[in-house]
N, C-alpha and C positions, 0 to 999 in steps of 0.2 A: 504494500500500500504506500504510495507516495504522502510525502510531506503535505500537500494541498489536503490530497484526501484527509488526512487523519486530522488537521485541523478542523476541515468540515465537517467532519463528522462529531466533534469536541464545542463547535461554536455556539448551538444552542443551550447544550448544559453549562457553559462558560457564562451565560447571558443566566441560567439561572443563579449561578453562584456569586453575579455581580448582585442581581437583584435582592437575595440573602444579604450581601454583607453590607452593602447601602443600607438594606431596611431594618437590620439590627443595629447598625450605627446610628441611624437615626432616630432610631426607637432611644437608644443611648441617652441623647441629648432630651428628650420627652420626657425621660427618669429622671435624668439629673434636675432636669427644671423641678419637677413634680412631686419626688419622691428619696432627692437628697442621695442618690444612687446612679453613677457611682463615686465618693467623695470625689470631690475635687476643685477647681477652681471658684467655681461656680456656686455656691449654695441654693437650694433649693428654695423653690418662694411656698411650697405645699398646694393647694388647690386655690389660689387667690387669683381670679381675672382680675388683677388691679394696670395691669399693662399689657400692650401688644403681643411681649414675647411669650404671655401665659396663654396667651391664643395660637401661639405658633408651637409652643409646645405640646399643647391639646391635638394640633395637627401630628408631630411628629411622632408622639403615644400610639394615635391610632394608627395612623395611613402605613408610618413605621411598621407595626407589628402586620398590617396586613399584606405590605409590601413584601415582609421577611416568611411570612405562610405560602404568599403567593397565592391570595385570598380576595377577590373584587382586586388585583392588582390594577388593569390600568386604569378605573376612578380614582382608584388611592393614590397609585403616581402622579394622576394629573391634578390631584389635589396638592400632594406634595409638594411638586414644580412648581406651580403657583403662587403658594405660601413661601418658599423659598425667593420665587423674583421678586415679591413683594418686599421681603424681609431685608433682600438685597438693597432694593431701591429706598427703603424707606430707614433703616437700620445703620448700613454700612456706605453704600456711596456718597449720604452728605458727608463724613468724615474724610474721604481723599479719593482722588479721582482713582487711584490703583489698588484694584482688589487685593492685594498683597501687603499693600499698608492700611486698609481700612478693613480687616479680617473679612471681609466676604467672600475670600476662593472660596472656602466649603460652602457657603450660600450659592455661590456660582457652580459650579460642578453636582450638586444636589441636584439644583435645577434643571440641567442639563442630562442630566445620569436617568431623574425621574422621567423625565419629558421622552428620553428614546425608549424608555419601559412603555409609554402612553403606547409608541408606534409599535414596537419590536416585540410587546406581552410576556409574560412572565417564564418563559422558557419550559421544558417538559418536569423539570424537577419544584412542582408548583400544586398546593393545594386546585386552583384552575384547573390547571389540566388532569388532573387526576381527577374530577369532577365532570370535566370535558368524556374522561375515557369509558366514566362508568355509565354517562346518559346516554355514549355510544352504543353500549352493551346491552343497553336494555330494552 
């Protein structure tokens, strides 16, 4: 089997394994805001919508976990990418024009990452598809 093939044939489960570990990462950041886990920088604000970010955390909890199940994936991505450009635009670009000095790459690449989950679907390694296979079956 050539090089091409075996990558082609590696590409979709690749896409699901992107989609896990974005959506566990993100889920991350939904903790930490939420639930003070896992310690770090950041403290935890517990369940207060007293600001923006405790709405964008609310996003990353859910769309997060159902991104990383591979569950209603691309609603949740394309909710995710959203809340991300948002969080970009309203968060980090007034602070400098370069995502690098204004922390938005991970805003920017979220966005990005969720946004081709919207097109490209949660890959074979996915609650979806395994949902897909059994209504085939039946």
């Amino acid at each position: 089997m050539a090089m091409n093939e075996r990558l082609h044939f590696w590409a979709p489960r690749m896409l699901s394994a992107l989609r896990i570990v974005a959506g566990l990462v993100f889920l991350e950041h939904g903790m930490q805001k939420f639930l003070s886990f896992p310690l770090g920088q950041a403290a935890g604000s517990g369940f207060a919508f007293d600001n923006p970010g405790a709405y964008a955390g609310l996003v990353e909890l859910a769309a997060g976990l159902l991104i990383a199940l591979g569950l209603f994936t691309r609603p949740a991505a394309f909710l995710a990418s959203g809340t991300m450009a948002v969080a970009y635009w309203i968060a980090h670009a007034p602070q400098n024009a370069f995502p690098v000095n204004n922390g938005g790459d991970a805003a920017i690449l979220y966005c990005f990452a969720f946004l081709y989950l919207v097109f490209a679907g949660p890959g074979p390694w996915s609650l979806d598809a395994s949902l897909q296979r059994r209504g085939e079956g039946a």
